[in-house]
N, C-alpha and C positions, 0 to 999 in steps of 0.2 A: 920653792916649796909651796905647796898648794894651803892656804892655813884656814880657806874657810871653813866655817862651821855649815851644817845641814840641821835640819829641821823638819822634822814631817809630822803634825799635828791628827789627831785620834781623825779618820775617813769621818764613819758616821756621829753627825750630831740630829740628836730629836728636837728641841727645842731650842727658840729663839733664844733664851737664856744662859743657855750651853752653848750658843755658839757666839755670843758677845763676848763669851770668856776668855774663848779658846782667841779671839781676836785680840783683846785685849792683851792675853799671854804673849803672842805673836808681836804685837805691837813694843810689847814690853823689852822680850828679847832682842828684837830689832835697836831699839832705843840703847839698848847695853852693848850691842857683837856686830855695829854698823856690816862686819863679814857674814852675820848669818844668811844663810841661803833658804828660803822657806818653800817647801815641797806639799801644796795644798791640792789635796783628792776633794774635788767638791761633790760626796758622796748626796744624791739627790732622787737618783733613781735609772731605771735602765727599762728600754723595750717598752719606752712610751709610758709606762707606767711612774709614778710620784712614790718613792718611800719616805718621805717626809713631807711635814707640813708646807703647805705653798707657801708660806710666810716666808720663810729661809731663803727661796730662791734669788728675791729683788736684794737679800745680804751678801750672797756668795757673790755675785753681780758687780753691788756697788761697793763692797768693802773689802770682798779677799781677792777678788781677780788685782786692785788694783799694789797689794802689798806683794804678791806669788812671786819667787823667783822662775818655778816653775808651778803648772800647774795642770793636773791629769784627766779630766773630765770625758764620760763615753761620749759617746754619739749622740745620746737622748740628751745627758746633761749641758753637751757643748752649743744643740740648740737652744736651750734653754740660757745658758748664760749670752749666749751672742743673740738671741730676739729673733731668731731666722729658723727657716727647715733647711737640713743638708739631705741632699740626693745625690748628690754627685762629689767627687773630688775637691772639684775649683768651689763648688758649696764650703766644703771645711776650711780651704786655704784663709776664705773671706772672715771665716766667724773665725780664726785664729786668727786675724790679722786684727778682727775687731776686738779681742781680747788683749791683745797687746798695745794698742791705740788708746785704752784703758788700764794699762799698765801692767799688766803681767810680760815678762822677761822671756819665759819660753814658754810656749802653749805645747802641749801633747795631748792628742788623740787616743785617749789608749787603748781601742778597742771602734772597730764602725764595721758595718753592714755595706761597705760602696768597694767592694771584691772586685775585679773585673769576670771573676766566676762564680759559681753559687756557693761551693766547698772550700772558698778564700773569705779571712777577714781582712784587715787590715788595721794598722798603727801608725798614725801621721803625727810629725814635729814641725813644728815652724820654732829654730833658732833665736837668739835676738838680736843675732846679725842677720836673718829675714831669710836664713835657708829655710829650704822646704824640704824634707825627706817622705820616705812611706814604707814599712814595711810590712811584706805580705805575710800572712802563715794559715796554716791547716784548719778549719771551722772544724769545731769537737762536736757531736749532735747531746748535748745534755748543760745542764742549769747550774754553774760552780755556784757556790758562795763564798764570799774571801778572797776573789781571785784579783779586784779591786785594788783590796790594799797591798796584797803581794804586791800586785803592780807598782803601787807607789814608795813599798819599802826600798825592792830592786831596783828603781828608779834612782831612788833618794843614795844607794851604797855605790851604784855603778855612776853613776854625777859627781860624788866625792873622788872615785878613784880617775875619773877619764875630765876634768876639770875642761868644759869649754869643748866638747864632742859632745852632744845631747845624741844625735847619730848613734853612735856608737856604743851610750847609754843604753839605749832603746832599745837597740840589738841586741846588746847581753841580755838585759831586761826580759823583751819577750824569747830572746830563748829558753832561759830558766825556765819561766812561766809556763809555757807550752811542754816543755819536759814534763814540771809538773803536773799538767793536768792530764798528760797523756797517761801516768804512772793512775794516777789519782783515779780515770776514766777505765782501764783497766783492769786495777784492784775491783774498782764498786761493779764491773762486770760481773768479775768469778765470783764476788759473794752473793749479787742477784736470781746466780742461776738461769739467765736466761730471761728472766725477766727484766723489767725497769728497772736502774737502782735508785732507791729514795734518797734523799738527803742525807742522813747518817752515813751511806755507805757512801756517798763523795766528797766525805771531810776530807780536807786537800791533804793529801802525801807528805808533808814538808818537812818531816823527820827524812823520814825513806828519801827526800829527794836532795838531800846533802851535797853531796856530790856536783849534781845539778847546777844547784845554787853557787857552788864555789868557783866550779868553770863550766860558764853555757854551755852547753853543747853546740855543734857547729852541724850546718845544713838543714836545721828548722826552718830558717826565716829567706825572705829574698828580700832585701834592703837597696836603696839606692835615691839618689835626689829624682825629685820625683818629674821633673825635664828628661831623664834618663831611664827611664824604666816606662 
C-alpha cells in the first residue's frame, strides 16, 4: 500500500514574506510526515517575462528546489532556477540534472518551446532514478491562465495513484490538460464570434471537463524515453 502523503503548495507567491511561510509550512509538514511528498510549482513567470518580484527567484533556487519531491517549472522558469539558457533538448536534460544535484527528487518540464515542429510543445521528466522521458502534444494558438497549476494539481493526484512512474504521471497529466484546454479554446471561440477571445471567455472548462479529468483521454500526447523517440 502506497501511504505517502502529497502536498502541493498555493503556485503563485507575491512576496518574499509569503513565500518564507509557505517554506516554513513545508518544512514543518516535512518534520511531522518524514512520507510527505512535496509537489512545488515554482510559479515565477513564462515567455521571458518575471510575474514576480526578482527577489523570490535566488529562494525558489536555494531553498525550495532543494526540499521538492517533485517540482514543475516551464521553460522560462527552469532557466532561471538552473542559471543557464535551454534551446535545445540536452539544454533541459542538463538544468534538470542540475536541479536535482541540488536536491529536488524529480525535475518536470511542464511546458517548452524545443517541438521538433513549430505546431509541437513538449513535457520533459527526468526521474530520480535519472530517467529521462518527453512528451509531445498539439501547440493551442491563445494565452491560458491557470493552466500551471492544473498542471501541478494533476501532477500531484496522478503521482499519488501511479507511485514511482513520474512517466506515466505526466502522461495522464498532460492529457487531461490538453483535453481541457481544447474544450476551454473552443467554447471561448463561439463566444468570440470570430474574433479574439479575451481572457474572461478562456476561463478554463474544468467543470465541463470532468470526464477529462477522471480518465485522460488517450491519443493526445506521444510519450516515450527520450533515447527513443
Amino acid at each position: 500500500m502506497n501511504s505517502a502523503k502529497f502536498l502541493s503548495c498555493p503556485g503563485y507567491i507575491g512576496s518574499k514574506s509569503f513565500q518564507e511561510e509557505v517554506l516554513k509550512v513545508v518544512q514543518e509538514l516535512k518534520d511531522i510526515c518524514p512520507k510527505l511528498k512535496y509537489v512545488c510549482d515554482p510559479v515565477m513567470g513564462d515567455n521571458g517575462q518575471m510575474y514576480v518580484p526578482e527577489e523570490l527567484a535566488p529562494i525558489y533556487s536555494e531553498k525550495f528546489v532543494p526540499v521538492a519531491d517533485i517540482i514543475t517549472p516551464n521553460q522560462f522558469e527552469l532557466e532561471i532556477l538552473a542559471g543557464m539558457s535551454i534551446k535545445t533538448e540536452q539544454d533541459a536534460v542538463q538544468a534538470m540534472k542540475l536541479l536535482q544535484e541540488r536536491g529536488a527528487k524529480n525535475v518536470v518540464l511542464s511546458s517548452g518551446e524545443l517541438g521538433r515542429e513549430k505546431d509541437v510543445m513538449i513535457t520533459m521528466g527526468m526521474s530520480e532514478t535519472g530517467e529521462v522521458f518527453r512528451i509531445e502534444f498539439p501547440r493551442l494558438e491563445a494565452n491560458f491562465v491557470g493552466s500551471g497549476d492544473v498542471f501541478a494539481a494533476l501532477l500531484l493526484a496522478w503521482s499519488k495513484k501511479h507511485p514511482g512512474n513520474l512517466q506515466l504521471a505526466c502522461e495522464k497529466t498532460v492529457s487531461s490538460l490538453q483535453a481541457i484546454l481544447k474544450l476551454t479554446l473552443s467554447s471561448a471561440e463561439a463566444l468570440a464570434k470570430g474574433g479574439t477571445p479575451d481572457i474572461g471567455q478562456l476561463e478554463l472548462r474544468l467543470i465541463q471537463s470532468k470526464a477529462e479529468i477522471e480518465t485522460p483521454p488517450t491519443g493526445i500526447v506521444k510519450s516515450g524515453k527520450l533515447e527513443d523517440i
